[in-house]
C-alpha positions in Angstrom: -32.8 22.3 -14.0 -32.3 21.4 -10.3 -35.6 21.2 -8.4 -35.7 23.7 -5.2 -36.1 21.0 -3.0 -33.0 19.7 -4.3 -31.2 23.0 -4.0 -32.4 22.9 -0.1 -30.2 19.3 0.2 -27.3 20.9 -1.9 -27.3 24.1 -0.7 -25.2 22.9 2.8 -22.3 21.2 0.1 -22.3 24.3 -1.6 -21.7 26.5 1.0 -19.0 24.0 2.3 -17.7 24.1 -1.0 -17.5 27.9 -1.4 -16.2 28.9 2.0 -13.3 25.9 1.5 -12.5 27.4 -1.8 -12.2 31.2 -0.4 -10.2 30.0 2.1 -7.5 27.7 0.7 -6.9 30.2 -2.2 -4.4 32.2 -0.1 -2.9 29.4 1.6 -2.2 27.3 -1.7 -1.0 30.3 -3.0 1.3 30.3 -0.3 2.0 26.6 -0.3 3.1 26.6 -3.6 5.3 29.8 -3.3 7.2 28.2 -0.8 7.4 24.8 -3.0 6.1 22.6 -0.3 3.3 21.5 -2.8 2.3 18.1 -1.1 2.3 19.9 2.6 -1.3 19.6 1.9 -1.7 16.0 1.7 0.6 15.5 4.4 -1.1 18.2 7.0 -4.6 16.6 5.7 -4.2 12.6 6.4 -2.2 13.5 9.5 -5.7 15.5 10.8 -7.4 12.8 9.4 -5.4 9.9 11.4 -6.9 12.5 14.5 -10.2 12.0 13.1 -9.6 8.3 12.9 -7.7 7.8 16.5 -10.7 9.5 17.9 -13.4 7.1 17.2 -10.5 4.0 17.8 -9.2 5.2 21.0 -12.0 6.4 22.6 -15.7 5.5 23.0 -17.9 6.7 21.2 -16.1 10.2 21.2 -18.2 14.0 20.5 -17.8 16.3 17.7 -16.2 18.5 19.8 -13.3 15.5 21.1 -13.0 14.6 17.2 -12.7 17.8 15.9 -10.0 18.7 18.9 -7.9 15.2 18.7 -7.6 15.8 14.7 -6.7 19.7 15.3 -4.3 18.5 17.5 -2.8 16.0 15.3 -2.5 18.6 12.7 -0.8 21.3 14.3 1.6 19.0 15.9 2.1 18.0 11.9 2.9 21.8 11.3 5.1 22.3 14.0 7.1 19.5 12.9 6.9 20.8 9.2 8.0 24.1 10.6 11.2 22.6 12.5 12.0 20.5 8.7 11.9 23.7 6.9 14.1 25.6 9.0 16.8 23.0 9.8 16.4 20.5 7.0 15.1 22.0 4.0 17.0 20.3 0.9 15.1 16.9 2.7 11.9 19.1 3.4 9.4 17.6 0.6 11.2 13.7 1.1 10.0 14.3 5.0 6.6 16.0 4.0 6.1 12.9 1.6 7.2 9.9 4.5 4.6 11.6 6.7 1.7 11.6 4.5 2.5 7.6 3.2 3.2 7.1 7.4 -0.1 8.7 8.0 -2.2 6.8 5.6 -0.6 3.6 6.9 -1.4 4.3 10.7 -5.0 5.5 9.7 -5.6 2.0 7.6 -3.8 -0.5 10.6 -6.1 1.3 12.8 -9.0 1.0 10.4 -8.5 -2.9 10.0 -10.7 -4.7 12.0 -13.5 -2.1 11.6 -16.6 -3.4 10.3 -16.9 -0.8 7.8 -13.2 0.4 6.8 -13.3 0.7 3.4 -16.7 3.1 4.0 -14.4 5.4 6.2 -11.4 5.0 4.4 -13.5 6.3 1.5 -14.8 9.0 3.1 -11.1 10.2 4.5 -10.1 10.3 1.4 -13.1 11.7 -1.0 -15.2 12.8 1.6 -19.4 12.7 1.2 -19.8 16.5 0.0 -23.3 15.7 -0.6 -24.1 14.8 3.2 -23.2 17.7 4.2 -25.7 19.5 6.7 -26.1 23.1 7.9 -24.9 21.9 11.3 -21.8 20.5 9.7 -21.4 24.0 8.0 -22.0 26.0 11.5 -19.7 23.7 13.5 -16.7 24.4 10.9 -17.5 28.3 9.3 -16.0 30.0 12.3 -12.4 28.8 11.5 -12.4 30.0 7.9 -13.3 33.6 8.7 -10.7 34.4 11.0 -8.0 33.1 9.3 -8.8 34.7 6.2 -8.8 38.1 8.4 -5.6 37.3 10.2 -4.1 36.6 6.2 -5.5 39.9 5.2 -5.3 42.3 7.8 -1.9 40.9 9.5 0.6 39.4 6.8 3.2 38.7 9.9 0.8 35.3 10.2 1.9 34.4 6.5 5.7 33.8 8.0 7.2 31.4 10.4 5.3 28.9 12.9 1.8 31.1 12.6 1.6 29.7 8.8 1.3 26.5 10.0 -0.8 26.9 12.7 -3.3 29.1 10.2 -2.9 25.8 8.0 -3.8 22.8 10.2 -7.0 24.8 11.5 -8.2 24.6 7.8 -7.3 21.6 6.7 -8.8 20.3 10.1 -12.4 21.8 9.2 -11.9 20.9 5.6 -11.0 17.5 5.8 -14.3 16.2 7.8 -16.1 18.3 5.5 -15.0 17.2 2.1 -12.1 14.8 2.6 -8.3 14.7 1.6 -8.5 14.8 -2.3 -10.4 18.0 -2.8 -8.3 20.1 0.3 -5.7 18.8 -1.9 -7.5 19.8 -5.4 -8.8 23.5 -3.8 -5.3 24.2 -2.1 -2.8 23.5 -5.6 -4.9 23.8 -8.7 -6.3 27.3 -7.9 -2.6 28.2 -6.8 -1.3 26.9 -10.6 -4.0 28.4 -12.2 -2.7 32.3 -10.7 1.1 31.8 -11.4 2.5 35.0 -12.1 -0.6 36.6 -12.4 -1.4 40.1 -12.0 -4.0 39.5 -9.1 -2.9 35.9 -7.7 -6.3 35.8 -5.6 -8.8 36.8 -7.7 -7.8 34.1 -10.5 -7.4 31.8 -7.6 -11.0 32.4 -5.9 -12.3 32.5 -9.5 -11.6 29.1 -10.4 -12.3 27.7 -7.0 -15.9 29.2 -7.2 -16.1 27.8 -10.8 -14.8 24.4 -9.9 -16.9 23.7 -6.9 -20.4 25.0 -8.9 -20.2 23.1 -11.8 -18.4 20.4 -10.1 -21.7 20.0 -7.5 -24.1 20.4 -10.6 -22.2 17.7 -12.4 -22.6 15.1 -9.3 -26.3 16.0 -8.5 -27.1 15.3 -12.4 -24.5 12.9 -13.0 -25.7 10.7 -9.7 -21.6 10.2 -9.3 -19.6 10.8 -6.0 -19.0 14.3 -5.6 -16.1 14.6 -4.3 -13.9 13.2 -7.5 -15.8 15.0 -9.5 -14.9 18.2 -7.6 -11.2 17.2 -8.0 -11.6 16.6 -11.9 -13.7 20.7 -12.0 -11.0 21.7 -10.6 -8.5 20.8 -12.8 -10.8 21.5 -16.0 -11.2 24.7 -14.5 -7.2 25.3 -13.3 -6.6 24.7 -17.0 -8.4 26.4 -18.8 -8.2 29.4 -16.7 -4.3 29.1 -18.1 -5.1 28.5 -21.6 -7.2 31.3 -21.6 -4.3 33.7 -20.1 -2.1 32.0 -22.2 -4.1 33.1 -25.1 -4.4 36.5 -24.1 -0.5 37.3 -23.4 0.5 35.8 -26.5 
């Protein structure tokens, strides 16, 4: 059992966790209806090359510079991504998959002579869940409700150019949060795990919610880097979730 003083230095991660995986249900949902599956990574290191840029290009930069530099970076990824899919779409994942290799390449050159690169490079990429704080969760919460709103309550935003600007602001706040492997992991597996189901978003919430619990429980007891082992939940989860429908509709 987990202490309650541990719960109160978990508790930010876990709310982190949560709102990312309400949030990215819809859009990976999306994502993978359109068959632009690794949009995500792309969208994700490009915001993180922002977050990167920031602290190379300028000194010492805010939150608030960061967070608008990387946001920046991002929708500029989707407006491009936009312009692929409507003129060049037989070359659309090729172009998605250049950018994100581009990205990562930028982000490391710029990274090189930085006293602790592999640190930041590591927490780009897998984030540091863990480290999470209630300020971290207040600066980034008020994207997540909107845009969950404005996919709910006006489905024009799911079409066209407002897609990708609803994108980029969540993988923006859900990159500095938890880094590019679980946006990746919370956008697609929940996404697989609803195919052809008769309510899409509840499977795809349900196995987010499932991955990220057990997936914090099993760092926290496991002492092992949690975001990895959020990625691995939710593909145990993702799977059996279609096993288990499998099962039932045979």
């Amino acid at each position: 059992m987990l202490s309650s003083e541990m719960m109160t230095i978990i508790a930010p991660a876990l709310v982190a966790g949560l709102m990312i995986a309400v949030s990215h249900a819809p859009l990976g949902i999306e994502v993978l209806r359109r068959g632009i599956i690794f949009i995500d990574l792309a969208v994700a290191q490009i915001a993180g090359l922002g977050l990167v840029a920031s602290s190379h290009f300028l000194h010492e930069p805010s939150a608030g510079e960061a967070q608008l530099l990387a946001l920046l970076a991002a929708i500029l990824a989707g407006l491009f991504f936009r312009q692929v899919e409507k003129y060049l779409p037989e070359q659309q994942e090729a172009i998605i998959g250049v950018s994100f290799v581009l990205a990562a390449s930028l982000a490391i050159l710029l990274l090189a002579d930085h006293p602790q690169a592999g640190e930041k490079i590591q927490h780009l990429l897998s984030g540091q869940m863990l480290f999470v704080t209630w300020q971290d969760v207040a600066t980034q919460s008020p994207i997540y409700g909107p845009i969950l709103l404005l996919w709910f309550l006006r489905p024009a935003w799911r079409q066209g150019v407002r897609f990708y600007i609803l994108f980029a602001l969540a993988i923006t706040s859900s990159v500095q949060l938890v880094g590019v492997y679980v946006v990746f992991a919370s956008l697609i597996l929940p996404a697989l795990a609803a195919i052809k189901a008769a309510r899409p978003y509840a499977i795809a919430w349900l196995c987010g919610v499932a991955a990220v619990l057990s997936g914090v429980f099993f760092a926290i007891v496991s002492d092992a880097p949690a975001g990895p082992i959020i990625v691995v939940c939710y593909a145990l989860v993702a799977l059996s979730i279609r096993l288990l429908r499998a099962s039932r509709s045979a």
